[in-house]
N, C-alpha and C positions, 0 to 999 in steps of 0.2 A: 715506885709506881703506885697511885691512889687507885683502890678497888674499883673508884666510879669510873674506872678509865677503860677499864676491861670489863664490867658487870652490864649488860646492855638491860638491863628490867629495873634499873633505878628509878624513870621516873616512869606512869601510868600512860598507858597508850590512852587513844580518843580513837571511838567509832567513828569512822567520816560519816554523812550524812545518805551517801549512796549505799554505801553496807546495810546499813542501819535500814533501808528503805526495803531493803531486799530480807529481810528477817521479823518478817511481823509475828506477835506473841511470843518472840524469843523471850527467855530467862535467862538470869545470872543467877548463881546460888552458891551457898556453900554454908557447911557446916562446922569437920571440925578440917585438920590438915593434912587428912586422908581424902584428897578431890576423888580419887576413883571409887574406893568405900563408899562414896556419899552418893554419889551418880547412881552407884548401883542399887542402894536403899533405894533411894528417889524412885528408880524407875521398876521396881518390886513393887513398890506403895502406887505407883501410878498404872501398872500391871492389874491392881485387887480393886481399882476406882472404874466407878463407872459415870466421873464427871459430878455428878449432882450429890452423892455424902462421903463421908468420909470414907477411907477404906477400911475394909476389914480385920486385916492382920493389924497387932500390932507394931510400928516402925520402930519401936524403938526396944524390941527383942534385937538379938546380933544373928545372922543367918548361920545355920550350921559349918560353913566355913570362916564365920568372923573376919578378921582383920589379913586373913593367911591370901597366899599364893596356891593355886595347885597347876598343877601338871598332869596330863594324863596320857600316858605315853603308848601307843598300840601296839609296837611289836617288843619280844625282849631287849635286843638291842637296843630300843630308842629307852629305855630302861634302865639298861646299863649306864649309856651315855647320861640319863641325867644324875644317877648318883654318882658317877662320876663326878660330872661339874658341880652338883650338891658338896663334896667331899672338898673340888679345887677352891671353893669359894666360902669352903666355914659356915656352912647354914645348918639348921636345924632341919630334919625332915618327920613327920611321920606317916604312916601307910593311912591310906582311907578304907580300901577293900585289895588284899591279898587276891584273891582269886580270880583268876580268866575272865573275862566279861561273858557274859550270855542274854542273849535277845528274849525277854520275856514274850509268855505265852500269847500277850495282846499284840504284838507285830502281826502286820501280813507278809505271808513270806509269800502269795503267788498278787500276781497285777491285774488290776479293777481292767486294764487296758486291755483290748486286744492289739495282738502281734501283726504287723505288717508283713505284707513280701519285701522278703528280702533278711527281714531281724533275726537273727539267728536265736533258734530256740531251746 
């Protein structure tokens, strides 16, 4: 069996002309062959743009997480469970912050809203 027989991305799709009507100022882009990496830069860089100069930051720093995966699991369980599958699947891991999460001082912990009848308070 020849690969082109089961590889269905052999040859190059075509936007039919209705799609295409329906997407104005779409982009195609790409960089390197990391497509999500690259999205994500893009939309950092297009995050610090305010349209008219360039942006601020530089793009081509690597973000504090680079090219990695994270995870951020809420309870211990869901914790255990990923280094678990971490351990079932051979990956590398390292911690980013050991310690409990806590809601900094600048949160609001009571609501701008007033309470209806009925909302328990």
């Amino acid at each position: 069996m020849r690969a082109c027989e089961f590889i269905t991305e052999v040859k190059k799709g075509v936007l039919h002309p209705e799609q295409a009507a329906t997407m104005p100022r779409a982009h195609k882009f790409a960089g390197t062959a990391d497509r999500i990496y690259d999205l994500n830069r893009a939309m950092m860089a297009v995050a610090s743009s305010d349209g008219k100069s360039f942006p601020h930051h530089d793009p081509t720093e690597e973000s504090w997480i680079g090219r990695n995966n994270m995870a951020a699991p809420f309870s211990e369980q869901e914790h255990d469970m990923l280094h678990h599958a971490y351990r079932a699947i051979g990956t590398e891991i390292s911690s980013i912050v050991d310690e409990p999460g806590v809601e900094p001082d600048t949160v609001y912990k009571t609501s701008p809203v007033k309470g209806f009848r009925g909302y328990p308070r």
